[in-house]
N, C-alpha and C positions, 0 to 999 in steps of 0.2 A: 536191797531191792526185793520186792514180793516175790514171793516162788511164781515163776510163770506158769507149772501145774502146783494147784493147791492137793491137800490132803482132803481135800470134800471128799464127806461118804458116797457111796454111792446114790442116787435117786432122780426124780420126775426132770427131762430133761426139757420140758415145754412148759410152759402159763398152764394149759388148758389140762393136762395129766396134775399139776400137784394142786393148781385149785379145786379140781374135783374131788379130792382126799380132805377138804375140809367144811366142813360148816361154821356160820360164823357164832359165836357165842356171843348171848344177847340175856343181861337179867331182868325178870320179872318185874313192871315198875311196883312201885310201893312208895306209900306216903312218906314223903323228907320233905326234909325243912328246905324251901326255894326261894334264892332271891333274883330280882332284876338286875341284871349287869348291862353296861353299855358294849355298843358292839366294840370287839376285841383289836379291830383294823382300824377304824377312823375312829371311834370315840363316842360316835351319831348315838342318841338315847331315842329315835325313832324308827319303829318295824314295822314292818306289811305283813299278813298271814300269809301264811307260805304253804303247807303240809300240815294236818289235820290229821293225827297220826290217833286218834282216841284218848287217850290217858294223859298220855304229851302232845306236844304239838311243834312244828318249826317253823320262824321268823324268816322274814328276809331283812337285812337293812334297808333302810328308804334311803343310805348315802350311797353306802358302796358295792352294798348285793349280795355283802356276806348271809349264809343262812346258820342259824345257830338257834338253840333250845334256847326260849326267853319267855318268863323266869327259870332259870335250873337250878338244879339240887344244890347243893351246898357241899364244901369240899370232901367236908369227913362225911358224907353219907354217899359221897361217890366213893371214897376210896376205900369203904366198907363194902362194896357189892364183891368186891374182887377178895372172896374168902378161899379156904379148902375147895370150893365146887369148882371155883376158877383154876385152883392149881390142876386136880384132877383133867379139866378140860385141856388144859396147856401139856402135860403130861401126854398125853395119849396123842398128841397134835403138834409136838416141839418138832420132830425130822420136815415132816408137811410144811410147816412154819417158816424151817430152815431153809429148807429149797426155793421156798421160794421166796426170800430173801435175799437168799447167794442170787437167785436169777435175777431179781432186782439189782442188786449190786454192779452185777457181771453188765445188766441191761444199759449203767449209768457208767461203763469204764471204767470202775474204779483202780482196779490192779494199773492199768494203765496210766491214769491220771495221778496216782498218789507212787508210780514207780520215782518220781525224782525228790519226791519225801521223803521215802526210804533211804535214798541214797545221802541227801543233805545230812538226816540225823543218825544214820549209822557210821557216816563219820568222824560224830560228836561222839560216837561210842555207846549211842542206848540205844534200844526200839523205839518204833514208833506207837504211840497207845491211842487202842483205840476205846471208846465209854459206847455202851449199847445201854439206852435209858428204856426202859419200860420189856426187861431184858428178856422175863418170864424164867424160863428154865433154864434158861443160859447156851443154847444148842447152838444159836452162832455165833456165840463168844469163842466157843471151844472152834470151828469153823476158821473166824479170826486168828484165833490164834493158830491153829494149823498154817496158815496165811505169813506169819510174821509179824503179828501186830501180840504188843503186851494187851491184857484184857482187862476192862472194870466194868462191871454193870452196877447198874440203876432199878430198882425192882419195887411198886409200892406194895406187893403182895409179901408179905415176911415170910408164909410158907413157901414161897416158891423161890423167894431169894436162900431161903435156908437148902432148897434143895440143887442150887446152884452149885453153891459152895458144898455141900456135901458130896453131891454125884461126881461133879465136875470138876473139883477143887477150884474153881473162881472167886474170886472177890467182889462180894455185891451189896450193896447200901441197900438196907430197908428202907424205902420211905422214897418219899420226893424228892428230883433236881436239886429243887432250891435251897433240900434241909441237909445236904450232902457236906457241904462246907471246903467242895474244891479249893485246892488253890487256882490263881488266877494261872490261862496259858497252859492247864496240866494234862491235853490230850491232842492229839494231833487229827482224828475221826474222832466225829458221834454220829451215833447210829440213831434213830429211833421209828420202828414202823409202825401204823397202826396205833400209834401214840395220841400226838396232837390234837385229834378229832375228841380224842375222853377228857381230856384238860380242862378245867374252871377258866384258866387263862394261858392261853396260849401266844402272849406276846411277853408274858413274865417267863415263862418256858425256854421260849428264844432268846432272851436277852440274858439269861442264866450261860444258855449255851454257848452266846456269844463269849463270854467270862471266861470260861472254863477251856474254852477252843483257842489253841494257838493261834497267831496271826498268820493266814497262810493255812492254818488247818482246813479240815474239808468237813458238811454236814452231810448226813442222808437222810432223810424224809422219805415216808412210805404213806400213804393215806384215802378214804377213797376219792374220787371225782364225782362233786357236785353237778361239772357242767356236762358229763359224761353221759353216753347215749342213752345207757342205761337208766340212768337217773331222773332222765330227760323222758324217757319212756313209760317209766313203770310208777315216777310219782312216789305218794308216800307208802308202796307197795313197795320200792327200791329196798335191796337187802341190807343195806348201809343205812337207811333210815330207823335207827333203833334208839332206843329210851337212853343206852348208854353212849351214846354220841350225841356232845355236845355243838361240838362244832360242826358243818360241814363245807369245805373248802371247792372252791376251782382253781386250776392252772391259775388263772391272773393274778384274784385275792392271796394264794398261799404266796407266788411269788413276790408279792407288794408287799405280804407281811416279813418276808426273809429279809427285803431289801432296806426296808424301815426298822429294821435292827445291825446292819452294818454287814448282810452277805449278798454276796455276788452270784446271781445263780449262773452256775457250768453247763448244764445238762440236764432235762426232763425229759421222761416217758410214761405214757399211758401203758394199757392194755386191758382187756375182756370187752366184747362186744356185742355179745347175746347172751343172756342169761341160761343157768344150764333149766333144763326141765322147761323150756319156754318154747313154742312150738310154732314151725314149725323147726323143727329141732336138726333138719339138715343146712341149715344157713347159718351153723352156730361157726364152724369152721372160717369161714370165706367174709363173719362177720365180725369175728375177733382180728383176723389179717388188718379188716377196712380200719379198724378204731384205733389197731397198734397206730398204724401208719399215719392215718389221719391226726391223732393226739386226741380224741373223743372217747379212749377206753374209760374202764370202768374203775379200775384204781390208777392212782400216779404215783412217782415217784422222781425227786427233785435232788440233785445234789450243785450244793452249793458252798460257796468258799468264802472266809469269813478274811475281811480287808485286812489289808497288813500293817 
C-alpha cells in the first residue's frame, strides 16, 4: 500500500502559491514545415476560425468543438523547439513543477484510489510502476518513487532525459511514447501533465498508453481548460493560447477522447479563476474558490482507468 505520509519535500501548499513560482514557457514561432490534419476527436476535415493569434491562428471543429492549430507544424520541427533553452527552463522550475503536480495528484485521490493496486500487486511480490511521459527533469518521478511506485519516464528532450538519469538516477527514453517499444500491460500509472496539448496526435498518444497500461491500471492527465473561465474571458490573449500548443481541449472533448480509446474516467478537477496581474486583483482569491468548485478553472486535470 502507498505510504499514507509520502516523502514530498517540502513546498507551496495551495494552487495559488506555486502557480505564482511559474511562468509558462512559450517558443518563438518560426517558419516550419505545416500540414492540415483532421480533427484528432471525430475525424471532421471542417473548421470554423476561432483565435487569431497573429503568426498562428486556432480552429474550432464544425463537428465536435474541438479547438486545435490547423495547419500545424510538423513533428520533428515541434520536437526540435524543446532544445538546451527548454532544459534550462525546466531546470530552475522542476520543484514549482512538482508541487504542483503532487497537488494535482493529491487533488484526483490518487494514494487513495490506487491503495488496492498496491495491495493486489505486492502480493505478486513486485511494485507497482509507475511511467511519467513528457517527464522533463524527472522531479516527480523521484516524488513517486518516494511514494512506492517503481519509476520510468518518457522525455522527448535528450538533454533533459540525460539529466534525469544523471541527477536522479532514473530511467528515461529519449524520444516519443510511441518510439519507446513497451511491452504490452508494463505499467500500472501514467502520468502525463501538460503533455497532450504539444502532441501532433493525440489520439495516437492515448491509444499507445492504452498498450502499455495494465487493465485496471490508472491514467493522469494534466492540461489546460479550453472551456475555462479564463479562456472564455481573455480570448486569444489566454496564457494557454501559445504557438506551442497544438491542441486545446475541454472537460467534454478530452473526456470523449479517453473514452473512445477504452478508459473509464474516475475523477476530474479544474482550478484558477482569475488571472494573476488581472485587475481588479482583490477577487483573485474568492475567484479561484468559484472555478475550483464550479469545474470552470483554468487548468484540469482527469484521472482515468483503462477497462479491464
Amino acid at each position: 500500500m502507498p505510504p499514507a505520509t509520502s516523502a514530498r519535500p517540502p513546498g507551496p501548499s495551495s494552487w495559488s502559491s506555486a502557480i505564482a513560482a511559474i511562468k509558462t514557457f512559450a517558443t518563438v514561432p518560426t517558419p516550419e514545415r505545416r500540414r492540415s490534419v483532421p480533427c484528432c476527436l471525430c475525424g471532421g476535415d471542417s473548421f470554423l476560425p476561432f483565435w487569431d493569434c497573429g503568426v498562428y491562428a486556432f480552429v474550432r471543429c464544425a463537428s465536435c468543438g474541438l479547438v486545435q492549430q490547423n495547419p500545424q507544424s510538423e513533428p520533428e520541427a515541434v520536437a526540435a523547439r524543446y532544445d538546451e533553452a527548454y532544459l534550462r527552463y525546466e531546470e530552475e522550475h522542476q520543484y514549482a513543477y512538482r508541487d504542483l503536480e503532487l497537488l494535482a495528484l493529491d487533488d484526483l485521490g490518487l494514494d487513495a484510489r490506487s491503495a488496492s493496486l498496491f495491495a493486489s500487486i505486492e502480493t505478486n511480490g513486485r511494485r507497482p510502476v509507475a511511467l511519467d511521459v513528457g517527464c522533463a527533469t524527472g522531479a516527480l518521478l523521484v516524488a513517486l518513487r518516494d511514494r512506492g511506485w517503481k519509476p520510468q519516464g518518457v522525455e522527448i528532450s535528450e538533454a533533459q532525459a540525460r539529466y534525469g538519469e544523471d541527477r536522479h538516477g532514473l530511467p528515461i527514453f529519449a524520444g516519443r511514447l510511441e518510439e519507446a517499444g513497451f511491452p504490452d500491460a508494463s505499467f500500472d500509472l501514467v502520468h502525463a501533465s501538460h503533455l497532450i496539448e504539444h502532441l501532433n496526435d493525440p489520439a495516437s498518444f492515448l491509444g499507445e498508453v492504452s498498450r502499455v497500461l495494465a487493465p485496471g491500471g490508472l491514467l493522469a492527465l494534466t492540461t489546460p481548460n479550453a472551456d475555462g473561465f479564463q479562456a472564455r474571458l481573455l480570448g486569444p490573449r489566454w496564457r494557454s493560447a501559445i504557438y506551442d500548443h497544438l491542441y486545446l481541449f475541454s472537460l467534454r472533448n478530452l473526456c470523449a477522447l479517453l473514452e473512445s480509446k477504452g478508459f473509464a474516467v474516475e475523477q476530474k478537477v479544474t482550478w484558477g479563476g482569475w488571472a494573476a496581474g488581472l485587475n481588479p486583483t482583490f477577487i483573485k482569491k474568492p475567484m479561484d474558490k468559484l472555478a475550483k468548485a464550479q469545474g470552470w478553472g483554468d487548468v484540469m486535470a482527469i484521472l482515468a482507468k483503462r477497462a479491464l
